[in-house]
C-alpha positions as CSV (number, residue, x, y, z in Angstrom):
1,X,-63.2,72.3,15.7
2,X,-64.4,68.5,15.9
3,X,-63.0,65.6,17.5
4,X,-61.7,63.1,15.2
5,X,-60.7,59.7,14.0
6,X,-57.4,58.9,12.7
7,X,-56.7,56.5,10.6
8,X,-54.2,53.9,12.5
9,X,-54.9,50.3,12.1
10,X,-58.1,49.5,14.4
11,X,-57.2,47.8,17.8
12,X,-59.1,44.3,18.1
13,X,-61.9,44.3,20.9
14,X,-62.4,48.2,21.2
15,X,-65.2,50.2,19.2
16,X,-64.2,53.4,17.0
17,X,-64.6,56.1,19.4
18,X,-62.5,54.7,21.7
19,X,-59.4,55.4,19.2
20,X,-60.6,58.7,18.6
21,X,-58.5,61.7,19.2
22,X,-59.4,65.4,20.1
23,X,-57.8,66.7,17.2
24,X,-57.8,64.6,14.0
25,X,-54.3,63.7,12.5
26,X,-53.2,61.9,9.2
27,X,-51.5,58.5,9.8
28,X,-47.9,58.2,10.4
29,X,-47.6,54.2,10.0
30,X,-50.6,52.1,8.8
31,X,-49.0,48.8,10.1
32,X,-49.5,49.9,13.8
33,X,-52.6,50.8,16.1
34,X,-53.7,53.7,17.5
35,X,-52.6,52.7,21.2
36,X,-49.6,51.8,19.8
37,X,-48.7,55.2,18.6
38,X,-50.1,56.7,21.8
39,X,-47.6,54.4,23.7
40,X,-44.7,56.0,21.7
41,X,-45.4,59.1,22.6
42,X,-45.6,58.6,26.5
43,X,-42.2,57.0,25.7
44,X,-40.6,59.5,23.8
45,X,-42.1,63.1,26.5
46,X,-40.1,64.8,28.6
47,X,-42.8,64.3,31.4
48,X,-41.6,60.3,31.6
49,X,-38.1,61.5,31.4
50,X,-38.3,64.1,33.9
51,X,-39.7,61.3,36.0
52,X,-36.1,60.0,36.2
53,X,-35.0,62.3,39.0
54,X,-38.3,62.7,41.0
55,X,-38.5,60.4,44.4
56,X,-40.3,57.6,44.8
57,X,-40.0,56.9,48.7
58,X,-36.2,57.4,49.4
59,X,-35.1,60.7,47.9
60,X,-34.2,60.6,44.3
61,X,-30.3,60.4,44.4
62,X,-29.3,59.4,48.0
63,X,-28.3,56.4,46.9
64,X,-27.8,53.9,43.4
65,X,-30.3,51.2,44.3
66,X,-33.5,52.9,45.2
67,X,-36.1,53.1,42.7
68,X,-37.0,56.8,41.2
69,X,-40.3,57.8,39.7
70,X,-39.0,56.8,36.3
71,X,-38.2,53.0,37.1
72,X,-41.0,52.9,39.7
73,X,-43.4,54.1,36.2
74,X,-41.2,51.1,34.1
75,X,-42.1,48.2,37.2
76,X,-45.7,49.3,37.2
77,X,-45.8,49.3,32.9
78,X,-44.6,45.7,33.0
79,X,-46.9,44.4,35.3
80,X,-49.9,46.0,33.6
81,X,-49.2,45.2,30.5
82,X,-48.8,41.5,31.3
83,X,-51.8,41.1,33.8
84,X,-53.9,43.4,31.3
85,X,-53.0,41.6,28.6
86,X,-53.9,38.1,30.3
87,X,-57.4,39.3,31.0
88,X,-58.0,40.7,27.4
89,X,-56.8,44.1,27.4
90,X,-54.8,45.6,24.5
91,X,-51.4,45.4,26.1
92,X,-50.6,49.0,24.5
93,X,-53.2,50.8,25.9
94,X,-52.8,49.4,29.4
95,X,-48.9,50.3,29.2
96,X,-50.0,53.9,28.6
97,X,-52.0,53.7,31.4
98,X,-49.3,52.7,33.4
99,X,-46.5,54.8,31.6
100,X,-48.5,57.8,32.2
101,X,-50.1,57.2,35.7
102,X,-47.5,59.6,37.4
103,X,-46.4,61.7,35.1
104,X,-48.1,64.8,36.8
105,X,-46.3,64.0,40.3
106,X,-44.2,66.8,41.5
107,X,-40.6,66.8,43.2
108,X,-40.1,65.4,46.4
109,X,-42.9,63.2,45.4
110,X,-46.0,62.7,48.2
111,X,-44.7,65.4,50.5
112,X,-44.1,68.1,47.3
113,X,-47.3,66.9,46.7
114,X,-49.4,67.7,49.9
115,X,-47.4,71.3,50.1
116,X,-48.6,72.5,46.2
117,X,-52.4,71.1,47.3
118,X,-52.4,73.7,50.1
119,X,-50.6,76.4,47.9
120,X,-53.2,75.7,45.7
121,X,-56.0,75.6,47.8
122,X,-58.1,78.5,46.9
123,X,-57.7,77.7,43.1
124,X,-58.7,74.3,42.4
125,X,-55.9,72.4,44.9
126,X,-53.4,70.6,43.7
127,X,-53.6,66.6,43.2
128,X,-50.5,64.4,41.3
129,X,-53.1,62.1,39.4
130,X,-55.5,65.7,38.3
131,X,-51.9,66.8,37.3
132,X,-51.3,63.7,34.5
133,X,-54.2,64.9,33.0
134,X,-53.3,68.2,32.8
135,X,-49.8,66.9,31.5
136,X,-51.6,64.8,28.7
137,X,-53.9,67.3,27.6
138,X,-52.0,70.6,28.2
139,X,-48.5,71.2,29.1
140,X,-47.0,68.1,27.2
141,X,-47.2,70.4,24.1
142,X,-47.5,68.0,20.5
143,X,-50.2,69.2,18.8
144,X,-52.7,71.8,18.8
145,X,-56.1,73.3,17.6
146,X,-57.6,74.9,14.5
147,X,-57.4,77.8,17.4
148,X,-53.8,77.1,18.4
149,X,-54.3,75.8,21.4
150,X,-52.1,72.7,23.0
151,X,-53.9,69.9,23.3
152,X,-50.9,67.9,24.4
153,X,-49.7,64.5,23.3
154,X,-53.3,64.2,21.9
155,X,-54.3,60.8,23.1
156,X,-56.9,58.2,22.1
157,X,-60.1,58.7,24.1
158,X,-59.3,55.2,25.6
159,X,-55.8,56.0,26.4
160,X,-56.6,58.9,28.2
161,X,-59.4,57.1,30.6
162,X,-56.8,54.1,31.4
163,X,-55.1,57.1,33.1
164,X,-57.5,58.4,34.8
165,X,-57.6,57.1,38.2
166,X,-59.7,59.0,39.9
167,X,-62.7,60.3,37.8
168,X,-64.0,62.3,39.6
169,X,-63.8,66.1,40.6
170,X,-62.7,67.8,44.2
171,X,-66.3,67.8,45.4
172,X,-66.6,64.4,45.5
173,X,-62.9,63.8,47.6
174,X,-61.0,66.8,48.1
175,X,-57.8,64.1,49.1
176,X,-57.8,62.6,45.7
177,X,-59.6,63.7,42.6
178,X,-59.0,63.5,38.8
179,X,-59.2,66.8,37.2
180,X,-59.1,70.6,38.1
181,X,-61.9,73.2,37.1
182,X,-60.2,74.0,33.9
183,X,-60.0,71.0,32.7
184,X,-63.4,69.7,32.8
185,X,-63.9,70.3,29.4
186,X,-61.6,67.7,27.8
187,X,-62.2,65.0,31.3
188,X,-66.0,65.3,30.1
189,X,-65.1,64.8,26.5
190,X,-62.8,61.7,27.9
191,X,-65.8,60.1,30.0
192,X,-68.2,60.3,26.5
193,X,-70.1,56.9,27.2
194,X,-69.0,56.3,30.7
195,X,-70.5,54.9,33.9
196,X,-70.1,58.2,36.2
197,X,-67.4,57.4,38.9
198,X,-66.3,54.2,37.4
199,X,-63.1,53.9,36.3
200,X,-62.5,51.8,32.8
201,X,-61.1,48.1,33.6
202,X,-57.5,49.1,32.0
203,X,-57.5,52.1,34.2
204,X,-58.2,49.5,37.3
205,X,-55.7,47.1,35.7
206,X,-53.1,50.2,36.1
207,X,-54.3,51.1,39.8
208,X,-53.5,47.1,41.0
209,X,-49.9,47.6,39.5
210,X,-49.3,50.6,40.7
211,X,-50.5,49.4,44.4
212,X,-48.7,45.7,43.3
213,X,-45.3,47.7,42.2
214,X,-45.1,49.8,44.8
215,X,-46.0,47.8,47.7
216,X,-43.2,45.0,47.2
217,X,-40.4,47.1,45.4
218,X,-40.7,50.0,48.6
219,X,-40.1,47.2,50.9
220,X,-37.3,46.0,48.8
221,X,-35.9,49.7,49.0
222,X,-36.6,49.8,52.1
223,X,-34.3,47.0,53.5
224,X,-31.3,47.7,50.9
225,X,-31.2,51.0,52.4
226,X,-31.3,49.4,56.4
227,X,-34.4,51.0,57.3
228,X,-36.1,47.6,57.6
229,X,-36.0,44.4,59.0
230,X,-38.2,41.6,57.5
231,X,-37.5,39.2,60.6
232,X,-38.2,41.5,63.4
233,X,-41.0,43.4,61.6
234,X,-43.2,40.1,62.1
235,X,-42.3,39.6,65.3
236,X,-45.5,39.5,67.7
237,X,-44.1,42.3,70.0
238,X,-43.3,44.3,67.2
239,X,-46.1,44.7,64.9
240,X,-48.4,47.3,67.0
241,X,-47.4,50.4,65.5
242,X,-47.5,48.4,61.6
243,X,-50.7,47.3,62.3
244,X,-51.9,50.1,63.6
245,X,-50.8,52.3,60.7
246,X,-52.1,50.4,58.2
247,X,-56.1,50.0,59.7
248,X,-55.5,54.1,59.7
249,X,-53.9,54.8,56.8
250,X,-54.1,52.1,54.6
251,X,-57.0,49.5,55.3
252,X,-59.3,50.9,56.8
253,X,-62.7,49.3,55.7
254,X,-60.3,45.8,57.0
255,X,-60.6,44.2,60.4
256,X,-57.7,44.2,62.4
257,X,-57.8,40.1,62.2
258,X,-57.5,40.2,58.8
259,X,-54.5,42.7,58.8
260,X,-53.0,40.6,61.5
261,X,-53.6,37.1,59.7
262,X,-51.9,38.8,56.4
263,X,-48.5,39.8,58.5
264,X,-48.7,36.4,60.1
265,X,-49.3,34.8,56.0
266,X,-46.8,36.9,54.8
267,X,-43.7,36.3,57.0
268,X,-44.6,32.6,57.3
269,X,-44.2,32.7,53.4
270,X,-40.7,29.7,52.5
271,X,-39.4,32.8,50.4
272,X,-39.7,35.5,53.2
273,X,-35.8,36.2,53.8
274,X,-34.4,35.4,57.7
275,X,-31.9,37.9,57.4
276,X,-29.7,40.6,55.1
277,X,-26.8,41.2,55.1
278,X,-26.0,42.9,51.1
279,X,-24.4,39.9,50.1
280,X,-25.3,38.6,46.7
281,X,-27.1,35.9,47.8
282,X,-28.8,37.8,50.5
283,X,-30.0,40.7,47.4
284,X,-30.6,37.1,45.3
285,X,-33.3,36.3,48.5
286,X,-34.7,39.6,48.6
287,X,-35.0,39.6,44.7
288,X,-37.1,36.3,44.5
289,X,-39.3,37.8,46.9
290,X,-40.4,40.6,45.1
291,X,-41.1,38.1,41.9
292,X,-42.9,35.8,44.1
293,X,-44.8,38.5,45.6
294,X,-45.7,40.1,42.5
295,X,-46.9,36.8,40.8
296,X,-48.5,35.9,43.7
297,X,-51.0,39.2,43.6
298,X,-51.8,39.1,40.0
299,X,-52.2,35.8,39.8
300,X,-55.1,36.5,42.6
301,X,-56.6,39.2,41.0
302,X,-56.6,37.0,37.6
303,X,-58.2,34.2,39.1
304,X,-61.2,35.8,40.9
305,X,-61.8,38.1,37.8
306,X,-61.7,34.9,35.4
307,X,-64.1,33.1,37.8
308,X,-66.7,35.9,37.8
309,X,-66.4,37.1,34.0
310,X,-65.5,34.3,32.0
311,X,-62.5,33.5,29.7
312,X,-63.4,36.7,27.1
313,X,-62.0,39.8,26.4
314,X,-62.2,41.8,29.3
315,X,-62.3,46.0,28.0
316,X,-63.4,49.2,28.8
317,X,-66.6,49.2,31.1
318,X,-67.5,45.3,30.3
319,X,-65.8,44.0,33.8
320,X,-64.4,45.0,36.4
321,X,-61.0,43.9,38.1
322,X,-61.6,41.6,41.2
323,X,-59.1,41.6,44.0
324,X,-59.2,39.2,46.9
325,X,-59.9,40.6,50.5
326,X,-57.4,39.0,51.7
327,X,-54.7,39.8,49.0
328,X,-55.6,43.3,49.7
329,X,-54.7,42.7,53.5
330,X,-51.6,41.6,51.9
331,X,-50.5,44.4,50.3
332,X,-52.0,46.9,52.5
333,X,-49.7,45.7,55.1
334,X,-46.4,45.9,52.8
335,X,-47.6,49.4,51.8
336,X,-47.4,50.1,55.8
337,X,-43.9,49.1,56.6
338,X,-42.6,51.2,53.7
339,X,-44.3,53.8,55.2
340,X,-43.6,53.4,58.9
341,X,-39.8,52.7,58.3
342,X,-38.8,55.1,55.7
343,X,-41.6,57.5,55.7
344,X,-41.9,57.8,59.3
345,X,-38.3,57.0,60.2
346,X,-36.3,59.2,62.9
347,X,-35.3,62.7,61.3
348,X,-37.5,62.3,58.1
349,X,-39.7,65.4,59.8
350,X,-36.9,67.5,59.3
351,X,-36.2,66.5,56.0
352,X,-39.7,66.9,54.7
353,X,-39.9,70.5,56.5
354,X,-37.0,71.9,54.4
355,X,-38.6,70.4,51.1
356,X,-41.7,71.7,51.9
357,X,-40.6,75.2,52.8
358,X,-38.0,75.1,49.2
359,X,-41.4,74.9,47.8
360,X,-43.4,77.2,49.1
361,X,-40.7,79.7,48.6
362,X,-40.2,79.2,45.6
363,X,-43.6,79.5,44.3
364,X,-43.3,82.4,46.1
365,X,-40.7,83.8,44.3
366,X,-42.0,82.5,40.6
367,X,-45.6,84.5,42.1
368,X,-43.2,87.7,42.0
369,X,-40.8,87.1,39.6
370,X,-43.1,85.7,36.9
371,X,-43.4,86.0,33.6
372,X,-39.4,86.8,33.4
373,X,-38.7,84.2,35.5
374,X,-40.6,81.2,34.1
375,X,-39.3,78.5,31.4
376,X,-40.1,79.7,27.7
377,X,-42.8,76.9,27.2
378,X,-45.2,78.0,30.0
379,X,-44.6,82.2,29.6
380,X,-47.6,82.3,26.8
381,X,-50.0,80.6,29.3
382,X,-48.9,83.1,32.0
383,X,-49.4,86.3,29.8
384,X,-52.8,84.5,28.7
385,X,-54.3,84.0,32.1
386,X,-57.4,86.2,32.8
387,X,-56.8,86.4,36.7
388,X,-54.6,85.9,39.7
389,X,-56.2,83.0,39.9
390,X,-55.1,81.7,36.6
391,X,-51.8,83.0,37.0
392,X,-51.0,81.2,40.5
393,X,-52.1,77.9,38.6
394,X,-49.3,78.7,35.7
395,X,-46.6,78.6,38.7
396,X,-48.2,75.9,40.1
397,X,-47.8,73.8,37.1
398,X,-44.2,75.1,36.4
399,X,-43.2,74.1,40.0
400,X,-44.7,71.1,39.7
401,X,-42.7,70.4,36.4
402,X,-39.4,70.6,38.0
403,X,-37.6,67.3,39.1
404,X,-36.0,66.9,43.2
405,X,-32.5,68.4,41.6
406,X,-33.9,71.0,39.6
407,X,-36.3,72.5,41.9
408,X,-32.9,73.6,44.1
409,X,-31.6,74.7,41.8
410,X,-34.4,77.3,41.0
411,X,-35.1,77.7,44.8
412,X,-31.0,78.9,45.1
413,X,-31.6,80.6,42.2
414,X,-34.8,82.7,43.1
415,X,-34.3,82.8,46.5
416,X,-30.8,81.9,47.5
């Protein structure tokens, strides 16, 4: 079997293979493009859907206001899509990007995460963004092979790469990588043309949303839920343990004058909020400050990209999104109160011990139980497997499936 091309209506500013798919189809539409359609089908899996009850930062259902993985996924979509389309990009194609970029995060989101990365350590580990791909090109079953093999939602070439992230294997960062073992095949057949290590300029147009997104709507969680106070939090003897998180964790290549100079830019902003309360006009303050926030980073990174490549269609590998040092600070240091207020807030250890132990014994279980005891869709790819190896990855990818509701719901099943 060959790769094909479709025959959708061409996408101005991209070449021929980047529309092409892994397995040729036969139009659907004529009077739409070939990122459009991808787009629809991101839209229309269950992966997106699922995303609906996965946590973002505060756990998916503790409360109404919080953002899941799902509306988290929508915030980052319409942020890429604008700021891609600004600098060129096909507005489609970034929005998968961005639609798809988390779609292979598991329950209990960073914490599930780090627990299936050390069940999964002796077989490839386990990484949310090497996940997506595995989703797109795998498990998200739409089409398959002269050999009858799922090749998922079957993608554009382009598509794929604006999801990719990382691209690059578990050799080169075992922390964060882009595709397992298994999947090198179709991640080489992605990359076809590509600088090695590079990521494509829609895929960093989806990466400074995601960070943009995150960064300011967390906080915004954050303080809804009374975890956070933006007054104090800028306060000169209060920022040590901020500051210090985020040259560790977060900025670490950045001086600590420059972390300390964004804080001090930041609250000093006339639409940083003096107090809240969770009156409307307080939520109205806290609100504009996520707008003003957002515009303000974009508008940044548009700027200094503009300046160094011109007023053309930015695509593919022909530029490369350029962020100001200091708007990095900025955001680097937003990322850090999220984390050292909700993440790292008193009891949260315990909390994050019981997920991580529902987890482990549940894959436990699914190890012992399995085939029987897996969903219909995945059985075939258990029974197929050549090894324990194989097998353990199966589980690994059916765990990873499940949503923060479902996956105690299995665990009370399974283990009780």
């Amino acid at each position: 079997m060959q790769p094909g091309l479709g025959d959708d209506l061409p996408s101005d500013g991209y070449a021929a293979t980047d529309e092409v798919r892994f397995v040729p189809e036969p139009p659907k539409r004529v009077d739409r493009t070939a990122f459009a359609r991808d787009r629809a089908r991101i839209l229309h899996s269950a992966g997106l859907r699922r995303l609906a009850a996965k946590t973002q930062v505060l756990q998916a259902g503790s409360d109404d206001f919080p953002r899941t993985r799902l509306t988290h996924t929508l915030e980052v979509a319409q942020i890429g899509r604008e700021l891609g389309g600004s600098l060129g990009c096909d507005p489609d194609l970034v929005e998968v990007g961005c639609l798809a970029h988390d779609l292979g995060h598991p329950p209990f989101g960073h914490n599930g995460e780090s627990e299936l990365n050390r069940l999964a350590a002796d077989i490839g580990g386990f990484e949310g963004n090497a996940q997506t791909l595995r989703l797109l090109t795998r498990l998200e079953s739409k089409t398959f092979d002269t050999e009858g093999r799922s090749v998922g939602l079957n993608l554009t070439r382009a598509a794929l790469d604006a999801a990719v992230k990382y691209p690059w294997d578990r050799a080169a960062n075992a922390l964060k990588f882009g595709f397992y073992p298994d999947d090198a095949p179709i991640f080489r057949w992605i990359r076809e043309g590509a600088f090695e290590g590079r990521k494509c300029f829609e895929a960093q147009v989806m990466d400074w949303a995601d960070d943009v997104a995150y960064s300011v709507h967390d906080v915004e969680d954050a303080v809804v839920a009374g975890h956070l106070d933006l007054v104090t939090v800028a306060l000169v003897g209060q920022r040590e343990p901020l500051l210090e998180l985020c040259a560790s964790e977060y900025a670490r290549d950045t001086s600590r004058v420059l972390l300390e100079a964004a804080l001090d830019r930041l609250a000093t902003l006339p639409y940083w909020p003096r107090a809240f309360d969770g009156s409307q006009r307080s939520l109205a303050d806290l609100k504009n400050l996520s707008s003003r926030l957002i515009g303000r980073f974009c508008e940044a990174s548009h700027s200094l990209t503009r300046a160094e490549f011109g007023d053309g269609r930015l695509t593919r590998y022909g530029a490369d999104l350029l962020i100001p040092e200091a708007t990095r600070a900025e955001v680097a240091v937003l990322k850090s109160m999220a984390a050292l207020y909700v993440m790292q807030r008193q009891g949260a250890d315990v909390v994050y011990a019981e997920q991580r132990r529902i987890i482990r014994e549940l894959v436990g279980a699914l190890v012992a139980a399995a085939p029987d005891a897996l969903d219909p869709w995945i059985r075939a790819s258990w029974l197929a497997a050549a090894d324990d190896s194989a097998r353990l990855r199966v589980v690994i990818d059916q765990v990873a499936s499940l949503t923060d509701t479902s996956v105690r719901q299995w665990h009370a099943r399974l283990v009780g």
